[in-house]
N, C-alpha and C positions, 0 to 999 in steps of 0.2 A: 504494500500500500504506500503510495506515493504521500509525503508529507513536507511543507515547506512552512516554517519557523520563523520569521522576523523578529528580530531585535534594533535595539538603539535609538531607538523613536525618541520625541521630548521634548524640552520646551529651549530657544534658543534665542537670541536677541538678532534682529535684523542684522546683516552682513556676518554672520558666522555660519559655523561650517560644523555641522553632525556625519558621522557615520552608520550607515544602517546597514545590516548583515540578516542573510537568509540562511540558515542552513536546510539541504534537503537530505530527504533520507525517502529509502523503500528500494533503492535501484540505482543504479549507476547513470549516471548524469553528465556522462563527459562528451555524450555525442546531442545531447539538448541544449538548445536553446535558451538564454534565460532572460527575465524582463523584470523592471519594476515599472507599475503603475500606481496612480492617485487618485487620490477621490475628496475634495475638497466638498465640505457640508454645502448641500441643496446643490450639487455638480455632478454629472454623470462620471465616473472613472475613464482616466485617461493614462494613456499611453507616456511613460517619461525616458527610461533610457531599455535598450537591450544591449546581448552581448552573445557573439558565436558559441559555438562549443569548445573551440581552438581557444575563445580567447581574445582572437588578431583581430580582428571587426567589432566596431559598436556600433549604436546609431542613438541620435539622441531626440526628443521633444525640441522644436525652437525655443519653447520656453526656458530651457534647462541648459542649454548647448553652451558650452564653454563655462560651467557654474559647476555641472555635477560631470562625475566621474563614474563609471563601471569596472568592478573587475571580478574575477573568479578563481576560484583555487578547483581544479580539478580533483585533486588528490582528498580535498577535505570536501566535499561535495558543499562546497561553500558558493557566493555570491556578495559583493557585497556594493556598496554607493553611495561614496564620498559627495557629499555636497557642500557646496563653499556658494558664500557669497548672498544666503538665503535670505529670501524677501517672505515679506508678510505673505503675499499670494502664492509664496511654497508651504501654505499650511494646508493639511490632506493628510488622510489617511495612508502611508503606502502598503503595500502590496508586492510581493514578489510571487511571478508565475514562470511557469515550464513551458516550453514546446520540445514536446517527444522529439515530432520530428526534424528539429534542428532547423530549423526555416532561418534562412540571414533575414534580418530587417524585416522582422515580425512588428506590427506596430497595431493591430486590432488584437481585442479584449479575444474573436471566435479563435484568433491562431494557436493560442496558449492553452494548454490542458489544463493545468494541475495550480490551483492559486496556495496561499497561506491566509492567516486568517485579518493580518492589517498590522500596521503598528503606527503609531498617532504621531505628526509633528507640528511643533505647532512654532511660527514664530513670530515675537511680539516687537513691534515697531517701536 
């Protein structure tokens, strides 16, 4: 059973920088896909950063691009995303999700299988 964990949510001051970490577990995850998305109260969840299975490829949100950061540890069936520079309108829920099949430049909520359950950030201007 596929299961994916977020951590490092919280509460932060305008122009700083959190780190949020998924880890998964149930299966080996080195040829998936992996994504964080958001969901900002009374906002439909969106799409922020993904990243290969290798690793070598990202893609980012405009919103996010050049702010936040993706990276993976394959060996630890890890994920994680750096973010620097946070505005008030980075506050949301995030979200870390799967794609089995390894899809580059996954950016819809249907490409992603396997979500985790959210972790809160919130930051105050």
């Amino acid at each position: 059973q596929v299961q994916l964990r977020e951590s490092g949510g919280g509460l932060v001051q305008a122009g700083g920088s959190l780190s949020l970490s998924c880890a998964a577990s149930g299966r080996t995850f080195s040829s998936a896909t992996m994504g964080w998305f958001r969901q900002a109260a009374g906002k439909e969840r969106e799409f922020a950063a993904g990243i290969s299975p290798s690793g070598r490829t990202t893609w980012f949100a405009d919103a996010v691009k050049g702010r936040f950061t993706i990276s993976r540890d394959n060996a630890k069936n890890t994920v994680s995303l750096l973010m620097n520079s946070l505005k008030p309108e980075d506050t949301a829920v995030y979200y870390c999700a799967v794609n089995l099949r390894g899809v580059v430049n996954s950016r819809t909520e249907a490409a992603y299988d396997y979500w985790g359950q959210g972790t809160p950030v919130t930051v105050s201007s």
